[in-house]
C-alpha positions in Angstrom: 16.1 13.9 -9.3 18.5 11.5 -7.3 16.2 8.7 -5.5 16.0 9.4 -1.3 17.7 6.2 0.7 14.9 3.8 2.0 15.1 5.3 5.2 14.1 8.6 4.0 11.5 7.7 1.7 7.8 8.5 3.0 5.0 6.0 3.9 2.7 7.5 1.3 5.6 6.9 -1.7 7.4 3.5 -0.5 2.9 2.7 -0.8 2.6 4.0 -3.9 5.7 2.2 -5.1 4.7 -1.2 -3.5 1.1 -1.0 -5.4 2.7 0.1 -8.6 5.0 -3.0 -8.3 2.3 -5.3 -7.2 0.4 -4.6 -10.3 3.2 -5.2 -12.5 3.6 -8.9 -10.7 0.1 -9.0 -11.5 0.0 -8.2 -14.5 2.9 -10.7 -15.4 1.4 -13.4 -13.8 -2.3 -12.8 -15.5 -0.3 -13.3 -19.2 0.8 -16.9 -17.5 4.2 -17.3 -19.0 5.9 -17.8 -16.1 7.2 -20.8 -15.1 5.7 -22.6 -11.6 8.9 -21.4 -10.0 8.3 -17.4 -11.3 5.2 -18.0 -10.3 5.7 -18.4 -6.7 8.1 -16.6 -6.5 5.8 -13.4 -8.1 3.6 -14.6 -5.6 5.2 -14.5 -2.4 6.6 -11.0 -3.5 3.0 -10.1 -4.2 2.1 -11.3 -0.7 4.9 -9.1 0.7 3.9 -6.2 -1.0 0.3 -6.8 -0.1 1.3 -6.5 3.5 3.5 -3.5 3.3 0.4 -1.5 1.4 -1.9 -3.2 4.3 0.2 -1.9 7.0 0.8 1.8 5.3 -3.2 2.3 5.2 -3.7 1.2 8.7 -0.6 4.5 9.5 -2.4 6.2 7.7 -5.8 6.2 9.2 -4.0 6.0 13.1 -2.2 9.7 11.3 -5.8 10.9 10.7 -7.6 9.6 13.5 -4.9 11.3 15.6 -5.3 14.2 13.9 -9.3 14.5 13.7 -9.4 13.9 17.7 -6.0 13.3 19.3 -7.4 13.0 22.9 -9.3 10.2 22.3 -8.6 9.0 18.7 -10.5 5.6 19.2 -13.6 7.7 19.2 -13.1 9.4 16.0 -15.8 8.5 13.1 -14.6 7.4 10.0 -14.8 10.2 6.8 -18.3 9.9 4.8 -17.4 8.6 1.3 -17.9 11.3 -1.3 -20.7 11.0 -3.9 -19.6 9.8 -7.0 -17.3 11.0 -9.6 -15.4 12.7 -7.2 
């Protein structure tokens, strides 16, 4: 299947892409044979990608906040977590 352009790729899959690449980086840097300079600069990529997960969560609760009470959305409780295992 032929990759969509950036531009046309959704929140939810440029997020899961940018957490499966942050914990390669992690990964890589937890085995500690990278040099100081590969290190930093796996670092600052890992900040990067941090951010862009960071930012995708917060569109995603504004999505369901708007969605569970689009009048006043500020209002709207937060989900209860679900019991364990599932």
């Amino acid at each position: 299947m032929p990759r969509k352009p950036a531009a046309e790729t959704s929140p939810v899959a440029h997020f899961e892409q940018s957490l499966d690449e942050l914990e390669s980086l992690v990964e890589k840097m937890e085995l500690g044979e990278m040099s100081l300079e590969e290190s930093l600069a796996a670092y600052e990529r890992g900040v990067g990608l941090y951010r862009t997960c960071q930012s995708a969560l917060e569109q995603a609760e504004l999505r369901v906040r708007l969605l569970s009470d689009p009048e006043q959305p500020d209002t709207a409780e937060p989900f209860a977590p679900l019991p364990d295992g599932q």
